[in-house]
N, C-alpha and C positions, 0 to 999 in steps of 0.2 A: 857596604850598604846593607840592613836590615831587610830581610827578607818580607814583604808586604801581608799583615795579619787581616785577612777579612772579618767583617763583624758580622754576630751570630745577631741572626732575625730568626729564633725558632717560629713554624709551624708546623702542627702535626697531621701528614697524612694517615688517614684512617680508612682502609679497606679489608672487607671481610673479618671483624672484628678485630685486625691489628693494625697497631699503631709506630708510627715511626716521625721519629721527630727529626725535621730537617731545617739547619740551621742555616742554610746558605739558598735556597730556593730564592731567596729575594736576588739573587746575581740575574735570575731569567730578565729581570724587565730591562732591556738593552737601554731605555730612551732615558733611563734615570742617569743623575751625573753621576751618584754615588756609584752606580756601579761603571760607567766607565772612565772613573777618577782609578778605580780599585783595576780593572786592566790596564791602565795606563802606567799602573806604578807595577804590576806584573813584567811589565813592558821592558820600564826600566830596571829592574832587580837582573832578567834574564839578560840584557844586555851587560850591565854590570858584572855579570858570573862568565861570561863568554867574551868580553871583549880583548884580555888577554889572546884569544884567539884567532884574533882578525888578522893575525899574517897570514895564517893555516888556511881561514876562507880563504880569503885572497888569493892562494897559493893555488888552491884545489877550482875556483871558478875560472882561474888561466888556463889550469887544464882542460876544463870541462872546453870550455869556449876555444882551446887552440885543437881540439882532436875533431872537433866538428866546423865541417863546410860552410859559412855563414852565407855564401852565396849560391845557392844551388836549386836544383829544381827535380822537381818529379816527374818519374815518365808518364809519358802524353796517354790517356784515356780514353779510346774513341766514345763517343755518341753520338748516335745521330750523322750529319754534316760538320761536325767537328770534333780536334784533339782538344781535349782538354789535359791544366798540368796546372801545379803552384810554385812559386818559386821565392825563395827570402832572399834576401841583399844583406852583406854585414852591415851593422850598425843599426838595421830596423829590427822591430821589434816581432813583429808581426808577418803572415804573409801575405802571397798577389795569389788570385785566382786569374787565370789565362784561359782563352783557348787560341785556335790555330785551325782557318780549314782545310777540310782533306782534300787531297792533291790523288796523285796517282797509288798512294799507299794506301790500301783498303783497308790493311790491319796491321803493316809494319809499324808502330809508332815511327814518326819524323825527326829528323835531328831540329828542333826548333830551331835555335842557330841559323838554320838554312830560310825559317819561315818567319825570320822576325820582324820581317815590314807587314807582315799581316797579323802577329798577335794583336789580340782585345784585350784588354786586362779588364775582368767582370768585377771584381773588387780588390781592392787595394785596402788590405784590413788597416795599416800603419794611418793613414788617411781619414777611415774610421773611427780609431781608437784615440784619435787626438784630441786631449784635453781632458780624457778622463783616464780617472786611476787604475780603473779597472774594463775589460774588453772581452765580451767570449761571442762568437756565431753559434746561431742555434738551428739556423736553417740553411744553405744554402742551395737552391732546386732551378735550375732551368725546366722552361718549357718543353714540348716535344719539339717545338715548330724551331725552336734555340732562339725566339726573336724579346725572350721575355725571363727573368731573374726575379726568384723571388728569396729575399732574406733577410732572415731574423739579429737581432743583437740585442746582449745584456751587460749594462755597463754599472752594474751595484754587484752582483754573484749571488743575488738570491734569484738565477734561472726563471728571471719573468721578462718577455723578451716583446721586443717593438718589431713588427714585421714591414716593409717597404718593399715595392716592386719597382723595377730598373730595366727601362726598355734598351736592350743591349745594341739597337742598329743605330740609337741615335743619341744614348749615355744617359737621356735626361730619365730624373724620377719620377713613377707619375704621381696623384696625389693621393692612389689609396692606400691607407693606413690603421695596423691592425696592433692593439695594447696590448700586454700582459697574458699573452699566449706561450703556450708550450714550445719545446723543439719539436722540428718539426715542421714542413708544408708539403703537399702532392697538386700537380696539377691534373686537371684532366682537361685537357688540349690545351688553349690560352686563356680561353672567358674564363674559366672556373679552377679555384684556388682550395683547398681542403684543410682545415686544420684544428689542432684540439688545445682547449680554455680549460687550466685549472680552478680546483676549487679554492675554498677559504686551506684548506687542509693538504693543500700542494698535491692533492692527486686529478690527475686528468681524466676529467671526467664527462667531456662531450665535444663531440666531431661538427662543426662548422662548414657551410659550403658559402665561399665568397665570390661574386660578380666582380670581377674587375671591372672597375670604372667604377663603380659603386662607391656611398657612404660605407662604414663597416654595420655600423645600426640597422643598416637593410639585410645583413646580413642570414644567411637561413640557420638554424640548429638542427640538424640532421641525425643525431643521437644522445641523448643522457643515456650515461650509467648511474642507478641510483645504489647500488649496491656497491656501499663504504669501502668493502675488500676489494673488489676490482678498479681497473685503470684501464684506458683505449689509447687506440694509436689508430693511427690510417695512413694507408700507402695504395700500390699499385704493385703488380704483379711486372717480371721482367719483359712479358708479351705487350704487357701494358693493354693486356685484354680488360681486365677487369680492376674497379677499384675496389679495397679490400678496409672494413672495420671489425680491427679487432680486440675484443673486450677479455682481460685476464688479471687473474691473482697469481699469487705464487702455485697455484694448485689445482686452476681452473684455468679452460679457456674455451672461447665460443668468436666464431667469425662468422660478419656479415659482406654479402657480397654484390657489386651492380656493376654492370656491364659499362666501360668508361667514356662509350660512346653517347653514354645517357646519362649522363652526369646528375639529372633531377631528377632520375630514377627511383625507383625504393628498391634500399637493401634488404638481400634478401639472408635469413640464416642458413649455412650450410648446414651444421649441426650442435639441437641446443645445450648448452652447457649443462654439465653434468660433473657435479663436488668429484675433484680427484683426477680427472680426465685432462688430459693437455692434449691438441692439433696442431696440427700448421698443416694449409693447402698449398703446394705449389703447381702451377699450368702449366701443361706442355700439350703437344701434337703428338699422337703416336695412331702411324696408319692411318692417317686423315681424320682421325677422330680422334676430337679434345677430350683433354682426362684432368683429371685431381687426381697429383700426386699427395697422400698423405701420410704425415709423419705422426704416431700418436700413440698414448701410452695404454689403451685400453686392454691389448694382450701382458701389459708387463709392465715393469716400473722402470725399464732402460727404454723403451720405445720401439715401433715396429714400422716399417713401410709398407703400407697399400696403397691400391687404386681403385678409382670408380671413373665411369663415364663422366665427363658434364651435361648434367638437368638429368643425371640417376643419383639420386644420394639414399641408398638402403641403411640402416643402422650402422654407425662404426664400426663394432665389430663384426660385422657383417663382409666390409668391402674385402675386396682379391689381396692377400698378401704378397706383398713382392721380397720383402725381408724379412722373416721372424725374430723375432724376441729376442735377445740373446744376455744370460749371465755375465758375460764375458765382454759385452761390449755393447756402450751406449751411443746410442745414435743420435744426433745434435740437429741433424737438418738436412735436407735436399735442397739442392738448387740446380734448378730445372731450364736448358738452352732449347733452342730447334730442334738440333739434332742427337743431343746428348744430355745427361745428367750428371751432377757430382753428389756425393753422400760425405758428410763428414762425423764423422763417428771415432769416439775414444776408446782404445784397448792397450792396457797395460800403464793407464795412465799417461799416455801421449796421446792427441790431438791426430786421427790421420784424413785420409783423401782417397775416394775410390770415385771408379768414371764408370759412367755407362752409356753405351748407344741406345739410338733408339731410332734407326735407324730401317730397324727389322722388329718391329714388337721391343719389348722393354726387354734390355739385355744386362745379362750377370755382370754383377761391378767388379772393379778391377784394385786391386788398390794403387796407388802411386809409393815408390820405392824412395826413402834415399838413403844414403849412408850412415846421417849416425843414429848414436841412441836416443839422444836425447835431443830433441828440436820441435819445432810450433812449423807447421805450412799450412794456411789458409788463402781461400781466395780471396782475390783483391779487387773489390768493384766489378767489374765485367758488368756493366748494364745492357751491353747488347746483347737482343734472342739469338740473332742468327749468327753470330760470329764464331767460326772454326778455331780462335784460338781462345786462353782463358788467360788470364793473369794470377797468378801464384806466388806469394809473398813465403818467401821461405829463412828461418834466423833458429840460432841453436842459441848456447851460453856464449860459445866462443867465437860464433860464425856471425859477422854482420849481416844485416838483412839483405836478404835478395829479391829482387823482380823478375820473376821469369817468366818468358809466355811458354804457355801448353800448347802443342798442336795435338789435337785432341784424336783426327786420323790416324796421325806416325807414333806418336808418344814421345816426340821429340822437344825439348825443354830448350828453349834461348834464353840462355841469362841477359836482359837488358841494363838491369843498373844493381851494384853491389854496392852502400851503404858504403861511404870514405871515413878513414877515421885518418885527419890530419895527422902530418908528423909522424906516421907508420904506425902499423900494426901488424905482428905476428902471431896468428892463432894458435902457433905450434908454442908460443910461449904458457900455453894457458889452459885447464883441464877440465871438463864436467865431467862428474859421476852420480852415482845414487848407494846411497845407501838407508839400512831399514830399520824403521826403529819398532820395539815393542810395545803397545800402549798398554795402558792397565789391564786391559781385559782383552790382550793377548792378541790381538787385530796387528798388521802390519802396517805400519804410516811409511811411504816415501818422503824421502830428504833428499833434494837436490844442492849439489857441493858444487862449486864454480871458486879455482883457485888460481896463482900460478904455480907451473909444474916446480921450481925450485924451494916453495912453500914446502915446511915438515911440519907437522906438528909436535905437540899443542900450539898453536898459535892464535890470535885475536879473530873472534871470528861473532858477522852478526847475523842471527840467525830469525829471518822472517817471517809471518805466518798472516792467513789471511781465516781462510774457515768458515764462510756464509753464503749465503743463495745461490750456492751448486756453481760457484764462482770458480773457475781452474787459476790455478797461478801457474801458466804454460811457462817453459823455455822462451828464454828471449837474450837478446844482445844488447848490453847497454855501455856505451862512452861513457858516462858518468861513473858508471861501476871501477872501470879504471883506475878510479883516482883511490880506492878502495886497495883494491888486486894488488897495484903496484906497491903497493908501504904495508905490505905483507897479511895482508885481512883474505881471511875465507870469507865468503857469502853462500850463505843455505838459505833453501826456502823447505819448510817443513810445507809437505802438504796433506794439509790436519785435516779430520771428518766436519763435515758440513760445509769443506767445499765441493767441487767436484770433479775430479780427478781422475777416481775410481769408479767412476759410475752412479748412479741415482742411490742408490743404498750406503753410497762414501757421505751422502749429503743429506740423506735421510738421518743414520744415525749420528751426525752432527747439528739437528736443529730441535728444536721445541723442548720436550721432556729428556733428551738427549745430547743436550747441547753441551754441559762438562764434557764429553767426549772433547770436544775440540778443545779444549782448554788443557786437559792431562794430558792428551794426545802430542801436545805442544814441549811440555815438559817433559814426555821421552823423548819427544828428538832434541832436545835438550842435552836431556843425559846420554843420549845414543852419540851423539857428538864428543861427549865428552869418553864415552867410552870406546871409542874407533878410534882416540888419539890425536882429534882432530884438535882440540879445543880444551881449554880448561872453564870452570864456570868463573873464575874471576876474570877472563879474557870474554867472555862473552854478552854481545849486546845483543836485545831483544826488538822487533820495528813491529809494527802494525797499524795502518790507517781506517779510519772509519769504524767499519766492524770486525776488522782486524786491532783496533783499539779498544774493544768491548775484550778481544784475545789478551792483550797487553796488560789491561787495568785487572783482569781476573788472575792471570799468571802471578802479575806484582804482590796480589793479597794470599797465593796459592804455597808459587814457591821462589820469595823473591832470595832467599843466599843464591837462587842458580843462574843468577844475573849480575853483571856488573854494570849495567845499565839497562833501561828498558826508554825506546823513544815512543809516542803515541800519538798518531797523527789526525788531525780530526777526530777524539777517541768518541766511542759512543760506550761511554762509562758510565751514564746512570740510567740506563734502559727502564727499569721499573718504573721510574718515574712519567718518563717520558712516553712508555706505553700504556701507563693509565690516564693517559691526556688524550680521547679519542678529534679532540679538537686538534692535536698536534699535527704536521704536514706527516705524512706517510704510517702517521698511528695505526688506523686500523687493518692497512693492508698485512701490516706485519705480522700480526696473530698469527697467519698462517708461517710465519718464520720462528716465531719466538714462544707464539702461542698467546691465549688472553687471559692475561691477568686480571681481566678489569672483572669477565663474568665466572673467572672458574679460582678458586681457591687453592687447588690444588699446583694450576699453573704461578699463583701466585707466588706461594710458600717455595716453590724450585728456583723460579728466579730470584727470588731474593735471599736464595745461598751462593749465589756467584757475581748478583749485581756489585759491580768494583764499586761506586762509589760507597753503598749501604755495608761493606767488607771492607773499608777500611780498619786496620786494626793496629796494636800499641805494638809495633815490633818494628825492627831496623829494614828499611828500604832497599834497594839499589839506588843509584840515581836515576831521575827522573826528566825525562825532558816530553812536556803535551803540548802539539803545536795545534792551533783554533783557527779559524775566520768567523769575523764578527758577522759579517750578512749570511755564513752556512744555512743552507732550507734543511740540509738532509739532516745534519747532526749538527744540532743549533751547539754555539760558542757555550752557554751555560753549564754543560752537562762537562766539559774538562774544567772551566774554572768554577765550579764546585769539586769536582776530584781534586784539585789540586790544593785546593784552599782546607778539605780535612784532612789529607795527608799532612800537610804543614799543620794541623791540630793537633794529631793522632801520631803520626809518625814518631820512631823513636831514633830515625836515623835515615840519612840517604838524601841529597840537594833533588829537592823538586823545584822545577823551573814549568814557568806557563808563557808562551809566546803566540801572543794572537794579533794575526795580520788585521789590520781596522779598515783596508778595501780590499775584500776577496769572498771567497766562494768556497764550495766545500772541495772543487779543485786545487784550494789557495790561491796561491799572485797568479796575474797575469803577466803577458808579454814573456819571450822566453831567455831573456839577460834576468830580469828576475829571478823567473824559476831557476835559471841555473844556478843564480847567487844563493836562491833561498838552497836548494841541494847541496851547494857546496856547506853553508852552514850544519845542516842535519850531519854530512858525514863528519865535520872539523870535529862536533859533538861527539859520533859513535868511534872515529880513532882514538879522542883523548880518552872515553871513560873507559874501553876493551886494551888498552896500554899500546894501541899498536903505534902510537907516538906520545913524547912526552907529554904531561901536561903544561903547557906554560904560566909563569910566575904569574899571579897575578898582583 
């Protein structure tokens, strides 16, 4: 089968007196047949290049699907008057949301089992989901009172979601109903529902207060942001003292706040935004007297902890330091209990946890210990204030994930439930490390190696990167990676500047006028790979999704012989284009990521020496595999099938394939026998092009 030639529709964009003629911009208009006659036959070409294949899938979604528990559930949640937990059934697609009320366990989770004539099943997503192609939750919120559910669903994956309320004591739905709203709802007590309505340009841009029982057209608007760069959210603090609006860029941020007992209240600013400043308040009780804990960068560009009273707000950098600044270690967040606090903050490029009482005044944090080097532990839900224990979700490369509770008195750790991997698992089988690569201008990138220990090199190995919005690509454990590990594949993940890793300056000098960083930074752990013995470059596959597909399409035109294939998921490979559309969803907030091309010449002319699609050029490829979803909001389907369509012009060599899901989202497919099938596909892919199995005849 002939490889599908798109037809050239030039027109030429002209900004700041250059001009660039673009032959394939006519793919944007989805609703034409022409263009989706033209992914259709994409469609069929990639099946055709891959279908030799389909035992390999086959092979690798048995895996995937026999190592993982199809019927299982999660440990129970307290809130409130009940445990809450989820649980899947094999053969559905979808899960159950449950709860369970509490008995004599105040904070042991229950063995459900024992409580099964009392579970409620609050949703039954499989139930939901029937009849359409596609299925995602975007809200799911009980009341305080637990007599009242409120939640959202999107059944196209362009995240514009239908909200309903579901009185939980007596199952039925009632009749209010809310369109094309955000993720997302808070309550404050039962009457009153809070939530935020995007614009034409998918950024959320104003906070809603809804009456239950109400039309939605009665509904109140309680805040616009008119300012294009920012975006709002609303919640509740853990005391559920206060309800909390807050308005942020990548660069700014500013919180409004009102007491939840007053729900018609006016919020009030804590303090007004100011270009460059980030906050976050969190509540607590210290000595009988409420404080703002806050977290913010006004001393530093890693961030600092102070406090202020509540109803004293003196200038930011004004308030009582409880943490300074520190080079060495960025601090991510407080989360603030009754009687204690946790700080989560990065050093050395892990993710760690420190505790504090507060018991006696605010006390020296602690940090929490565990044994290896390399591992991800954050906490896990904990909605209750007053609860002595925490929940702690602990997973390395090799260690499946754990549930643990904290006793936050003793320092004593219960492990409740350790992640099953059917059919056995030996982690003594299996090794992470790190090793460093040198980027152009001499900086150290961390590489994390995840193998098995009988693995030598050089061997097949596909090497990840992600690289944008201060993003970490932490340690984690994955069943699917298996089916990798075992048919002799290394997995690395470079972790390149502009994400964040290393701290606020790992991600500073990876974005705007900085941004090649991430992309060369990519190709020494490349060749670091290649020079540790790990790898050869004709063994090696390249992955990146989203904006780690802007990584992938710049690499390809950078330095594609150091690939033997490169896969691109969702890519956002014609960025220039797409950010001089301020009409486009998420355009303008990104300036501050990428920088504006639209008003500065100077940002102009930088991006468009690495924008992948505008660099395409006449030289030999790797192979190519850009996977899309047609309804994507974040990184519309257009922007790969135009990359793909001038590489198959331009290119002088290397099988480009474009494979776009026609119901999905910028997560892709729904239901997770899908996702699994779609996964098993992507790997069948990165074994056959890195040789770590034959290719089959086609």
């Amino acid at each position: 089968m002939n490889a599908p030639k798109a037809a050239k529709h030039p027109i030429t964009r002209s900004f700041h007196g250059r001009d660039f003629v673009d032959d394939y911009e006519w793919l944007r208009d989805k609703e034409s047949p022409e263009v989706i006659s033209y992914l259709e036959a994409e469609n069929a070409y990639t099946e055709s290049k891959t279908a030799a294949w389909s035992g390999l899938v086959d092979d690798i979604y048995a895996e995937i699907k026999s190592r993982i528990k199809e019927t299982d559930m999660s440990v129970p949640q307290r809130q409130g008057d009940w445990w809450y937990y989820g649980r899947t059934i094999e053969g559905k697609n979808y899960g159950i949301s449950c709860r369970v009320p509490t008995r004599d366990e105040p904070w042991t989770p229950p063995e459900v089992n024992d409580h099964m004539a009392d579970e409620q099943v609050l949703l039954d997503i499989n139930e939901l989901a029937e009849g359409h192609d596609f299925f995602s939750l975007g809200a799911s919120s009980v009341a305080t009172t637990g007599r009242l559910l409120a939640y959202s669903y999107d059944t196209e994956g362009d995240e514009r979601f239908t909200l309903r309320i579901k009185n939980l004591e007596t199952g039925e739905l009632l009749d209010d109903r809310l369109d094309n709203i955000f993720y997302g709802a808070t309550w404050a007590g039962e009457e009153y529902l809070f939530y935020v309505r995007v614009d034409d340009a998918w950024r959320p841009h104003q906070v809603w207060r809804h009456k239950v029982g109400t039309p939605a057209e009665d509904d109140v608007l309680i805040y616009e942001e008119t300012d294009e760069k920012f975006g709002v959210g609303v919640g509740a603090d853990r005391a559920e003292r206060f309800l909390m609006i807050v308005t942020s860029s990548s660069l700014t941020s500013e919180y409004r706040v009102l007491d939840l007992d007053n729900p018609t209240g006016e919020f009030e600013v804590l303090w007004p935004r100011e270009s460059g400043i980030e906050y976050h308040p969190d509540y607590c009780v210290v000595d009988g007297k409420e404080q703002w804990v806050i977290t913010h960068n006004a001393h530093g560009p890693n961030f600092c902890v102070a406090t202020t009273p509540v109803g004293e707000l003196p200038p930011l950098r004004d308030l009582d330091v409880l943490v300074e600044h520190s080079d060495s270690m960025r601090i991510e967040g407080i989360d603030t209990y009754r009687d204690f606090m946790f700080m989560g903050y990065r050093r050395g490029g892990i993710p760690r946890l420190a505790v504090s009482s507060l018991s006696n005044g605010f006390g020296e944090f602690t940090e929490l210990e565990f044994s290896e080097e390399l591992y991800t532990a954050s906490l896990g839900g904990n909605p209750e204030w007053d609860a002595p224990v925490v929940r702690i979700v602990y997973s390395s490369y090799t260690q499946p994930s754990q549930v643990v509770d904290y006793e936050v008195a003793t320092g004593e750790m219960t492990l409740l439930k350790e992640q099953e991997v059917e059919g056995g698992y030996n982690a003594d089988d299996y090794e992470a490390f790190r090793v460093w690569a040198t980027a152009k201008d001499g900086a150290k990138v961390p590489v994390s190696v995840v193998r098995c220990k009988d693995v030598t090199g050089p061997a097949p190995l596909l090497l990840y990167g992600y690289g944008s919005y201060e993003a970490s690509m932490d340690p984690g454990f994955s069943v699917a990676r298996l089916s990798l590990l075992d048919r002799g594949m290394i997995w690395a993940c470079a972790h390149v500047r502009g994400g964040g890793e290393m701290g606020r300056g790992w991600y500073d000098n990876g974005k705007m006028l900085h941004k090649v960083n991430t992309f060369t930074d990519f190709i020494a752990c490349a060749d670091a790979a290649v020079a540790e013995g790990l790898t050869t470059h004709e063994q090696m596959v390249a992955e990146g999704g989203s904006a780690g597909g802007l990584l992938m399409g710049a690499v390809a035109n950078m330095a594609p012989e150091k690939f033997a294939g490169i896969q691109a998921i969702v890519p956002f490979v014609d960025p220039l284009t797409s950010i001089l559309k301020p009409e486009l969803p998420l355009t303008v907030g990104e300036w501050e990521e990428w920088g504006d091309p639209y008003h500065d010449v100077t940002v102009y002319d930088y991006m468009a020496t690495y924008a992948p699609y505008e660099n395409v050029k006449a030289q030999n490829y790797p192979d190519i595999l850009a996977i899309t979803s047609l309804n994507d909001t974040r990184v519309l389907y257009v922007e790969p099938a135009k990359w793909v369509a001038k590489l198959r012009e331009v290119a002088t060599g290397g099988e480009i394939l474009l494979k776009t899901e026609m119901s999905a989202g910028h997560g892709g497919v729904s239901g997770r026998y899908a996702k699994w099938k779609q996964t098993a596909f992507e790997y069948a892919w990165t074994l056959v092009k890195s040789g770590a199995v034959d290719e089959p005849v086609r």
